[in-house]
N, C-alpha and C positions, 0 to 999 in steps of 0.2 A: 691664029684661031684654027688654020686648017691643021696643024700640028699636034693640036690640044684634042680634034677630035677623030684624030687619027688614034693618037694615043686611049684616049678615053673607050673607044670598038675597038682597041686590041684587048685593053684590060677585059671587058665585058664580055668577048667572045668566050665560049666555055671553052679546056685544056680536054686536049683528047687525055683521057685516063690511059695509063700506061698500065698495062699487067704485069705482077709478079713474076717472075721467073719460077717457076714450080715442077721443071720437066728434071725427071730422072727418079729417083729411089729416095722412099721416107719409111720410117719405119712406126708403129704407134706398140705401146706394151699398154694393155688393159688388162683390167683387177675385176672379174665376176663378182656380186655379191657375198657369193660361195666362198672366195678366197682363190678361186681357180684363174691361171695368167695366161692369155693368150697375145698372139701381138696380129695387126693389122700391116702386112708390106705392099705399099703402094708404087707403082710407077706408072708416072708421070708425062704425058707426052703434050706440048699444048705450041699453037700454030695462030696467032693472031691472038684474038682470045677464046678460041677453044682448046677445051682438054680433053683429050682420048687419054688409055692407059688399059690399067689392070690391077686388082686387087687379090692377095694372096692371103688366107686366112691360116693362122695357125698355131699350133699348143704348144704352149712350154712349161716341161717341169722339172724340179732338178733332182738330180741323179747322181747316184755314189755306183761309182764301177768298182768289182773288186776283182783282180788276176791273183790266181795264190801265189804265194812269195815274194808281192810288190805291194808297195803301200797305194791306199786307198784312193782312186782319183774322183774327183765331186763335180761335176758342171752341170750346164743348160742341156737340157736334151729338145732339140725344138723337130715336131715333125708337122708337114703341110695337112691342111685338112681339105681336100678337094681340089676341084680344079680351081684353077686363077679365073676368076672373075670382070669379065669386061666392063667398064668404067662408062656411063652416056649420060644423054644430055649434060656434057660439062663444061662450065665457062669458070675463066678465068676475069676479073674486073677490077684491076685495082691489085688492092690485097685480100679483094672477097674472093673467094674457090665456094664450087657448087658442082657436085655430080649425083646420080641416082647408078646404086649397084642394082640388079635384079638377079634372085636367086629362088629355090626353086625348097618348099619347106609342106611334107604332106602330102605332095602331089600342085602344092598352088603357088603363085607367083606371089612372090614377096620382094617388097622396093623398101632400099633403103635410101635414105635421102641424107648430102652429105654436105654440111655448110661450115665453110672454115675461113677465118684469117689469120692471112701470111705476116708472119713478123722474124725478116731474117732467115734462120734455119730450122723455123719450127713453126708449125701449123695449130691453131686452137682448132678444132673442130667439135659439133654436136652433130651427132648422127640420130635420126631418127628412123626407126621404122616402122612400116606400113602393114598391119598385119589384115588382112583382107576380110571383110564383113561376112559373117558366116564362118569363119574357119574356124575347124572345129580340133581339139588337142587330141593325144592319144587315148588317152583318158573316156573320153567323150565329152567333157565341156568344152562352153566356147573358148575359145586364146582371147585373153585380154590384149590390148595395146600395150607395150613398152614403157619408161618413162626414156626421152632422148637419153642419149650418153655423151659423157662430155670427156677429150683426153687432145693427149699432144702429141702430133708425128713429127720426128725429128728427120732433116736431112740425112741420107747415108753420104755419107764423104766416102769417093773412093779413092 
């Protein structure tokens, strides 16, 4: 008997949840409405289940090089758009990941809110953003909200 409810409160006890491994470099390529590519470079740093890091925003578009007398070379041409981006409030849970970027749009603080799960070497993530009541566009009208955006950062393997 004493065996059975020995057994019985280990099952019952809850499993401490184990966090994903998510520390080091991932990369996400997004598509603008417009048709314009940018990619998202994250890293990674997470300590129990929290996650510090940084966020690297940046354009790519592709490009035909032309040297006279050699044939024509075509690639990515990717350049950083700003500084790298401090990563807060971020926990790791499980396979849930959750961080807020804050950046600076106008003159006002804008938070993007970043909720993903890990599967393996790729991240689903929806980001949303926060765009502050009253802010007002170039234009002079208000800024609408966003709809979230939804994409995948893949591990960078080095």
């Amino acid at each position: 008997m004493k065996k059975c409810l020995v057994l019985l409160v280990v099952l019952l006890v809850p499993v401490a949840v184990v966090a994903a491994d998510v520390s080091g470099k991932w990369i996400a390529q997004i598509t603008s409405p417009s048709g314009s590519i940018s990619e998202r470079v994250f890293t990674f740093n997470v300590s129990g289940n929290k996650l510090t890091g940084t966020l690297i925003n940046q354009s790519v578009a592709l490009a035909t090089f032309e040297v006279p007398g050699k044939p024509k070379m075509t690639g990515k041409l990717t350049t950083q758009t700003g500084n790298p981006l401090e990563i807060a409030e971020g926990e790791v849970s499980g396979d849930d990941i959750s961080f807020v970027v804050k950046s600076f749009m106008m003159g006002s603080e804008v938070k993007t809110v970043y909720k993903g799960k890990v599967s393996g070497n790729e991240i689903k993530f929806t980001a949303e953003t926060k765009i502050p009541e009253g802010m007002i566009s170039p234009s002079g009208s208000p800024m609408q909200p966003r709809p979230p955006q939804e994409f995948v950062a893949k591990r960078i393997v080095p």
